[in-house]
Backbone bond lengths (Angstrom), bond angles and torsions (degrees), N, CA, C in turn:
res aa  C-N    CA-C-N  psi(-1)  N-CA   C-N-CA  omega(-1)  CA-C   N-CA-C  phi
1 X - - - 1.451 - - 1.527 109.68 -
2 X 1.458 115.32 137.39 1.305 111.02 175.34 1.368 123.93 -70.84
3 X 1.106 125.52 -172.20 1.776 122.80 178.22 1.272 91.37 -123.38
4 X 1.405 108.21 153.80 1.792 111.64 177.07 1.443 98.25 -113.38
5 X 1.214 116.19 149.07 1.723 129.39 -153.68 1.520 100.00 -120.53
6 X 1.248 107.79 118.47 1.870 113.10 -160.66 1.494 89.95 -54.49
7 X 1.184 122.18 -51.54 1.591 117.69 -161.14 1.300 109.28 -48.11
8 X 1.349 99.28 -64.81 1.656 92.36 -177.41 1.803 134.51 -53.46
9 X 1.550 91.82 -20.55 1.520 91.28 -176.27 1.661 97.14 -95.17
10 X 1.399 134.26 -18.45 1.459 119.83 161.87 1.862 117.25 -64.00
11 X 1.682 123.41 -25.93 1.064 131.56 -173.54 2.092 93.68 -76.39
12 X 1.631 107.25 -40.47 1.695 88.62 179.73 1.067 117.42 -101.27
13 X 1.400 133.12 -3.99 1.372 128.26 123.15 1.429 138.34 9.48
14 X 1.608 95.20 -76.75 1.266 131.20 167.84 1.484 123.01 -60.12
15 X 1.637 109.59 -71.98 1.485 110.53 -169.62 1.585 110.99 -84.67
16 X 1.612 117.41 -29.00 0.785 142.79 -164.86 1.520 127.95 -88.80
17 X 1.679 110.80 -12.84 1.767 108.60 -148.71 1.229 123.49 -102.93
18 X 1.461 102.97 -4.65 1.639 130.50 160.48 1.440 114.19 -47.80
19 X 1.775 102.39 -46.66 1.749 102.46 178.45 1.496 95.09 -92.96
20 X 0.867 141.85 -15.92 1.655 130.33 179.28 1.845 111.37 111.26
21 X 1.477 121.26 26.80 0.996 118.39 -153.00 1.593 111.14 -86.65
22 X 1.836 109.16 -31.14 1.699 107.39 158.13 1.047 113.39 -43.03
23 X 1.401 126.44 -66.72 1.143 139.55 -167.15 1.469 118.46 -44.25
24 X 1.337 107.04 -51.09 1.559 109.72 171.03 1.523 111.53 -55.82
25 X 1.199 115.68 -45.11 1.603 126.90 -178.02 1.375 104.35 -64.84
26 X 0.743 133.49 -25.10 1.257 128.99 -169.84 1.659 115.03 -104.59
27 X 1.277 110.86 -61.23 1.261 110.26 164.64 1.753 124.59 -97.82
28 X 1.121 107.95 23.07 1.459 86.30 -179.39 2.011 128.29 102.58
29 X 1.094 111.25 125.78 1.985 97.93 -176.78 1.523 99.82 -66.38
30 X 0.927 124.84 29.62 1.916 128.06 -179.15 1.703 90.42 -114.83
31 X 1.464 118.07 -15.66 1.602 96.96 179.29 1.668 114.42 -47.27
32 X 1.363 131.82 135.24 1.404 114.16 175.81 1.814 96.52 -90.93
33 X 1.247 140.99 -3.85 1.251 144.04 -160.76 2.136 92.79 -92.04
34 X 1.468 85.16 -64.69 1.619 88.29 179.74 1.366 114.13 -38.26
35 X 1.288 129.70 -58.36 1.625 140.87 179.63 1.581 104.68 -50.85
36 X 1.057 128.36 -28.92 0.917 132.99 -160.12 1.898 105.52 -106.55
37 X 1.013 147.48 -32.38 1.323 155.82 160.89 1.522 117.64 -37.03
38 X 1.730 113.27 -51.67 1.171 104.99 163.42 1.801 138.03 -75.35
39 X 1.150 87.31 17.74 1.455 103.29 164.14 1.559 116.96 -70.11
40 X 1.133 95.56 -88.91 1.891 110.43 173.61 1.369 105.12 -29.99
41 X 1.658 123.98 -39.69 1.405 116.58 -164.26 1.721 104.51 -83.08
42 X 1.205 99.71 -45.78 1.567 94.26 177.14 2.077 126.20 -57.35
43 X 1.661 95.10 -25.94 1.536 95.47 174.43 1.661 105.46 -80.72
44 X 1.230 110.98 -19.95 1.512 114.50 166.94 1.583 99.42 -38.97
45 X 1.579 96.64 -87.61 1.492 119.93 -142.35 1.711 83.98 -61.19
46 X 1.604 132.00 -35.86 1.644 99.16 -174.84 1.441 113.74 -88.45
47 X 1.597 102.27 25.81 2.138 113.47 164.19 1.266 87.38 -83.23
48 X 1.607 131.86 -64.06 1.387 104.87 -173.87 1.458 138.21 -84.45
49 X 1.431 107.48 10.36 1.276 124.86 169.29 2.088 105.15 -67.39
50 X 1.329 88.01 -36.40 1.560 84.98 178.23 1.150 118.75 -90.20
51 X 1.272 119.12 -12.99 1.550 119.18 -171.66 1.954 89.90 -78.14
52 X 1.229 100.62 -36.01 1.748 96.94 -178.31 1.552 106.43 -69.61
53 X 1.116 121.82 -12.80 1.901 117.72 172.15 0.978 93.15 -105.00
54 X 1.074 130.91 -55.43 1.654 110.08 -155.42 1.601 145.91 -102.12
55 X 1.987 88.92 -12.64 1.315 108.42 147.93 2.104 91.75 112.46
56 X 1.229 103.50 173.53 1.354 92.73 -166.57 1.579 127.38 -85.88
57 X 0.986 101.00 10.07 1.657 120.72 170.11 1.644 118.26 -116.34
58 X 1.436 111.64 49.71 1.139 144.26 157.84 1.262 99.90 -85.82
59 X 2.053 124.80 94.94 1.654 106.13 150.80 1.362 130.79 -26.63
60 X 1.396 107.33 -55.79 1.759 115.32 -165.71 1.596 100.16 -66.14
61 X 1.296 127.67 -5.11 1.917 114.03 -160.37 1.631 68.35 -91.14
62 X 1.352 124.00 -50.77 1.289 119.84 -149.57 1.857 126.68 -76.04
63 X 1.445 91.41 -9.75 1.542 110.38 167.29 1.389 124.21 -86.29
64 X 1.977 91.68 -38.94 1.733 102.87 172.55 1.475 134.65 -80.47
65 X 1.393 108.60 -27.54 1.431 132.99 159.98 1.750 117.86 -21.31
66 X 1.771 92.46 -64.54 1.579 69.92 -163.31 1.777 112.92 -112.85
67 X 1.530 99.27 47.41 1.579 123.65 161.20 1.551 88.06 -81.07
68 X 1.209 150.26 -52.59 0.793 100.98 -174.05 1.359 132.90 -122.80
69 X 1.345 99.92 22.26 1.582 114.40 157.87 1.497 120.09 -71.95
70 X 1.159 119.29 -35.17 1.687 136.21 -175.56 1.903 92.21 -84.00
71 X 1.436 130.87 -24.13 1.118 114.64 168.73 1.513 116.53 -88.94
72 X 1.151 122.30 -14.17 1.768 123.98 -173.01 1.518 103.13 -89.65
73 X 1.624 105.81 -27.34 1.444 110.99 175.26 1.391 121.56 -43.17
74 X 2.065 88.44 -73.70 1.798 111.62 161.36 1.069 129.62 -28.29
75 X 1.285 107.03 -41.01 2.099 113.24 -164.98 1.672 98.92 -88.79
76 X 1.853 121.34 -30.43 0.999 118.28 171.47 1.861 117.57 -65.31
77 X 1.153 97.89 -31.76 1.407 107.28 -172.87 1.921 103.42 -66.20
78 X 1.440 114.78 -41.41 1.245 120.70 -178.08 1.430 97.61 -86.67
79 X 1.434 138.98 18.75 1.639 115.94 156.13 1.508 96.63 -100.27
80 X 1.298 124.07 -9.91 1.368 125.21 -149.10 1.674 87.83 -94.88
81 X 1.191 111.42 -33.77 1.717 121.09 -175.35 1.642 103.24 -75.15
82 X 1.591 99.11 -51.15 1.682 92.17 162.32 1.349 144.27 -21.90
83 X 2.139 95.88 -70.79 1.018 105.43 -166.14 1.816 106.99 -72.16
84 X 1.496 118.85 -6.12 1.321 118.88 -155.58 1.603 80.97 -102.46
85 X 0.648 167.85 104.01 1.521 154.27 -179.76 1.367 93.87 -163.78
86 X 1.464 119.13 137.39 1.780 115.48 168.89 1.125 99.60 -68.85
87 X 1.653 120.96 165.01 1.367 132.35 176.52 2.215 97.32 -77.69
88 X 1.188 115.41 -18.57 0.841 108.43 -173.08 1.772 128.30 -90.80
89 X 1.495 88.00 -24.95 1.789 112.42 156.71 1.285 104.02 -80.36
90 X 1.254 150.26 -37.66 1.321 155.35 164.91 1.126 114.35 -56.60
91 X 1.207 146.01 -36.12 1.560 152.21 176.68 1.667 91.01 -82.73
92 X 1.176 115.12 -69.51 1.486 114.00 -165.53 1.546 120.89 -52.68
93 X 1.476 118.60 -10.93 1.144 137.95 -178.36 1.520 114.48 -110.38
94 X 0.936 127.78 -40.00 1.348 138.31 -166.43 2.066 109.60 -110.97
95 X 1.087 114.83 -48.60 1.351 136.04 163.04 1.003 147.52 -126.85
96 X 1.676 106.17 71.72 1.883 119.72 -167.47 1.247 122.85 -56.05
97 X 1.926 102.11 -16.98 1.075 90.45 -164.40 1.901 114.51 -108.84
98 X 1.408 103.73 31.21 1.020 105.91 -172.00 1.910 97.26 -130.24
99 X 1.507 116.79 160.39 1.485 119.23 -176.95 1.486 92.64 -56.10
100 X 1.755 102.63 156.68 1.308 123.06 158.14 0.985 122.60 -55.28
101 X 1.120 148.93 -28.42 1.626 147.67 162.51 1.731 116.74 -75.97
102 X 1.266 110.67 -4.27 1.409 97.03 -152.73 1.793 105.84 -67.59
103 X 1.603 102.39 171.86 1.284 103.90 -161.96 1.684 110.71 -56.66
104 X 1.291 105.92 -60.60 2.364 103.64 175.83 1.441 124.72 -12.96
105 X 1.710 94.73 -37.41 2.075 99.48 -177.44 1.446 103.05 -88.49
106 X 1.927 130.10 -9.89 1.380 112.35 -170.18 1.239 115.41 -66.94
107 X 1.246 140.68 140.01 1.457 127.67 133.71 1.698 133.82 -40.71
108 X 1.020 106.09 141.18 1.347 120.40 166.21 1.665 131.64 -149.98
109 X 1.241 99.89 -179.87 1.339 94.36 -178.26 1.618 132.06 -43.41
110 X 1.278 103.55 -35.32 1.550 108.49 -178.75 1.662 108.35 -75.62
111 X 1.502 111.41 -45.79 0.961 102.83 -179.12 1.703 111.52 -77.23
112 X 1.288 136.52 19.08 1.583 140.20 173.84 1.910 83.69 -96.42
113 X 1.221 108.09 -32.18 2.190 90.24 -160.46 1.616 87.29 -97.96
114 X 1.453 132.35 -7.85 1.243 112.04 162.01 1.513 105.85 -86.02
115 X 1.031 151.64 -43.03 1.542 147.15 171.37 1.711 103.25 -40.71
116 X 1.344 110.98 -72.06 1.237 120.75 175.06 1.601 120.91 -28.65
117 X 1.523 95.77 -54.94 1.911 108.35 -171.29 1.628 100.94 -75.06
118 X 1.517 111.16 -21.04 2.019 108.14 -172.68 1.798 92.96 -77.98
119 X 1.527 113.63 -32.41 1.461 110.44 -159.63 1.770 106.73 -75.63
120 X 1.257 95.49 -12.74 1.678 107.47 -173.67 1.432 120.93 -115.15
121 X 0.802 106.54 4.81 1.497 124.43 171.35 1.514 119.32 -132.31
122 X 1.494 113.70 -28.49 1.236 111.26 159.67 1.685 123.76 -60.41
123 X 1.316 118.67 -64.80 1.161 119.56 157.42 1.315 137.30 -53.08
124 X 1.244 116.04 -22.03 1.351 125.12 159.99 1.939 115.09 -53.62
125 X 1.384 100.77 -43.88 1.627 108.77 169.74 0.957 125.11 -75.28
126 X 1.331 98.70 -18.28 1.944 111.72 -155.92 1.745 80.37 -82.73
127 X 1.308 122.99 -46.84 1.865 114.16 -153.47 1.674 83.98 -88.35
128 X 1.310 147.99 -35.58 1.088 137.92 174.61 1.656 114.21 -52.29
129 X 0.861 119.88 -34.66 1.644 134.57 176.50 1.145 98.21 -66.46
130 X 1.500 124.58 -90.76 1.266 119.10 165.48 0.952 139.49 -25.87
131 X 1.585 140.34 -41.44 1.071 142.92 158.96 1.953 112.74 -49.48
132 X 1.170 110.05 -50.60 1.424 121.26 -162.13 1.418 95.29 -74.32
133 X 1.535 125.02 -50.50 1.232 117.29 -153.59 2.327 91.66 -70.74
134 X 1.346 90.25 -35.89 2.009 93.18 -175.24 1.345 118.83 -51.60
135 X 1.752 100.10 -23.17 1.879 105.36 -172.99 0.847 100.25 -84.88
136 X 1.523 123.94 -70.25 1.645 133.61 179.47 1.509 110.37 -18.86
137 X 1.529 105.18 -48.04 1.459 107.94 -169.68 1.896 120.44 -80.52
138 X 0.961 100.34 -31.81 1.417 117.76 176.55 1.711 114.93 -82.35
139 X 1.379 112.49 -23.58 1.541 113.95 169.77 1.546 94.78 -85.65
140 X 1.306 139.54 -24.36 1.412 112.45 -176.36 1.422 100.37 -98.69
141 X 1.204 135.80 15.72 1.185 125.80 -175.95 2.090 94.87 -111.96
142 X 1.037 108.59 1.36 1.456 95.97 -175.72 2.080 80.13 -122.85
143 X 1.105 122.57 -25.57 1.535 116.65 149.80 1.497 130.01 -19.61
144 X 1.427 85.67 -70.92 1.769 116.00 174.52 1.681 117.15 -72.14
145 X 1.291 123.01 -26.02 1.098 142.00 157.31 1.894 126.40 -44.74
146 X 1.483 94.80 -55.60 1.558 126.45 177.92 1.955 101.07 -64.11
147 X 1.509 83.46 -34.74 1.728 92.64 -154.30 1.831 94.12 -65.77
148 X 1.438 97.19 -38.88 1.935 104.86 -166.65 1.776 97.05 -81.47
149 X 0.964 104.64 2.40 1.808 81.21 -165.89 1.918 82.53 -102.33
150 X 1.100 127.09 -42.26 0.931 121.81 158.03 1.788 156.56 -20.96
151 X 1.446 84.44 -32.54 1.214 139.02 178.36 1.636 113.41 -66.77
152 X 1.135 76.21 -61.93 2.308 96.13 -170.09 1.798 96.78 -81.64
């Protein structure tokens, strides 16, 4: 059995975790979670496929949007858990069958600028999501507002 090497699974974590690609690495194409990740990301990306046709007061851009911002967040958040992981919780979790120290669970440099790059780019999406999904929602709610006073 192979050993899985923290670095690499914090690097697909990161670039990768939108389609489920740690996950595969780690557990296997039997993950049912992995198969399932590029879902949310793809209704993402066709939220902004519509926001590019249809302009930014598209309900659906604004429902679909932040599937997959709230998923790049997540997957960033789990390289960030990765890269922070002892080599010895990391072996014991990932490779039982190898010593607690062995080299796959160490940290290193790559895996410090993949932790680093998930913590800065994760959150960077994560408050962009949030932000977008709070406006969207609050301009149609004073939308709908305009619409009732109108009304009477």
């Amino acid at each position: 059995m192979r050993t899985k090497n923290k670095t690499v699974a914090t690097w697909l974590a990161f670039l990768g975790g939108p389609l489920g690609l740690h996950r595969f690495y780690l557990r296997g194409l039997g993950d049912w979670l992995g198969w399932l990740l590029p879902i949310p990301t793809a209704l993402g990306i066709y939220g902004i496929e519509r926001v590019q046709q249809f302009g930014q007061d598209d309900h659906w851009s604004w429902l679909l949007i932040p599937m997959f911002g709230f998923t790049f967040a997540a997957c960033a958040l789990t390289a960030i858990v990765y890269g922070l992981m002892t080599p010895e919780k990391w072996n014991a979790r990932f490779n039982p069958q190898v010593p607690a120290d062995a080299p796959p669970g160490r940290t290193n440099w790559l895996t410090v600028f993949g932790t680093a790059g998930s913590l800065l780019i994760g959150t960077t999406v994560l408050m962009a999501t949030i932000a977008f999904s709070f406006q969207r929602y609050y301009e149609y709610q004073i939308e709908e507002g305009r619409k009732m006073s109108q009304q009477e």
